[in-house]
N, C-alpha and C positions, 0 to 999 in steps of 0.2 A: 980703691977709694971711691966713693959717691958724689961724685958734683951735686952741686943744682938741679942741672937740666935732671940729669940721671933719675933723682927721686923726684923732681915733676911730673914727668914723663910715667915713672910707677903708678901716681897719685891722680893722674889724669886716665891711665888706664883700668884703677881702681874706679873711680868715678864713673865713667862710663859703662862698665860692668854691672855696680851697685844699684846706679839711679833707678833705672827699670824694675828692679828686684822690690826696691820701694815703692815705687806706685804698685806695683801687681800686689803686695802685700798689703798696703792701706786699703788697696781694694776690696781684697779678699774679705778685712777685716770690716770696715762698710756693711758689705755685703753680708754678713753673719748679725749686723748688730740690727741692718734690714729686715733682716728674716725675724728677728726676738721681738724687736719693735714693732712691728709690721707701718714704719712711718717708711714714708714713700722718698721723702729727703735723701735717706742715709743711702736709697738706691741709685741714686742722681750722681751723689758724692760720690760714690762705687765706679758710676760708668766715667764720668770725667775723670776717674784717677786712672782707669784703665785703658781710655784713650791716651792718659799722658805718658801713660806708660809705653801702649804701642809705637808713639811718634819717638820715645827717648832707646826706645828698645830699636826700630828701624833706624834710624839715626846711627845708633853706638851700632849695629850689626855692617852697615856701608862703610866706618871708620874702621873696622877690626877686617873686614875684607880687603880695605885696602892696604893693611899692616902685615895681613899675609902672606901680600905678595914680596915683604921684603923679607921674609927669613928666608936661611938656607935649605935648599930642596933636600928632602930626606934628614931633615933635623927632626929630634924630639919638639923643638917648639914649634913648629911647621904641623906635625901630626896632630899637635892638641889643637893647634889655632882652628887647621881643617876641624877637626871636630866638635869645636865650640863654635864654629859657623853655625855646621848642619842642626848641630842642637838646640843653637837659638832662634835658626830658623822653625825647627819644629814646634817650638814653644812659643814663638810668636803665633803662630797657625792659630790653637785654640784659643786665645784671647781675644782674636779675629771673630770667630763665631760666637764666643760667649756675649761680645761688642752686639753682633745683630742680633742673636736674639733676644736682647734686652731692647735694641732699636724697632724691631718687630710690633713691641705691645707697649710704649713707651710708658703708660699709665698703668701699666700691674707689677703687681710685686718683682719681685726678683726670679725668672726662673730659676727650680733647684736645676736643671741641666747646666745653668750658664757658671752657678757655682763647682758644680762638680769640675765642669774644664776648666775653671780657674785653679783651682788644689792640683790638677793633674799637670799644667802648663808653668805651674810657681814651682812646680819640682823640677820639670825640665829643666827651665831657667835658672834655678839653683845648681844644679849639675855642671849647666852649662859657663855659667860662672863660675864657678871653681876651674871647671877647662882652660878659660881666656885668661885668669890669674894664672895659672901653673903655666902657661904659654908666654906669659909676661913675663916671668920668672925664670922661666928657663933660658930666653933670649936674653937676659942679664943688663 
């Protein structure tokens, strides 16, 4: 049976999972309407969603590190959790440099590099979230 706490507790580690997922995507999406535009705003809009994203993505990555140290050693949910660490740590990396180089030339357009590592780090992230849900899941 589900208490309360029980589906909080889901719906908070859904939350923390998601929130990132959506900044790094409003970004992305910014950023492409930057590029059609070529209006310098929608690039602004881009990096402040991408910062928000980095501080809610750091943020939920220190919470889920410290959630893995309470599963059981050598459990399925202990294996993914490990895994959705490493993964969102990898995906945080390039949002990092896509961040400076945009910081770099603060008044030009959008580099196409800074877009590329955002599509390849929203996939990570994606991945990587689906891990920390199946890890939430599996700890019941």
């Amino acid at each position: 049976m589900r208490t309360i706490a029980h589906a909080v507790r889901g719906d908070v580690y859904t939350l923390l999972i998601v929130l990132p997922l959506v900044f790094f995507a409003i970004s992305l999406g910014f950023d492409v309407v930057a590029m059609l535009s070529g209006a310098h705003v929608w690039g602004v809009a881009a990096a402040v969603n991408l910062a928000a994203g980095l501080v809610s993505g750091s943020l939920s990555s220190v919470y889920f590190a410290r959630v893995h140290e309470t599963y059981r050693p050598g459990s399925r949910a202990r294996d993914l959790s490990f895994l959705f660490l490493w993964l969102s740590i990898c995906a945080l990396l390039p949002f990092v440099v896509s961040l400076v180089l945009r910081a770099v030339h603060p008044q030009a357009p959008t580099p196409p590099a800074s877009v590329a590592l955002s599509i390849v780090a929203l996939g990570l992230a994606t991945l990587a979230g689906w891990l920390g849900d199946e890890a939430a899941r599996e700890r019941g």
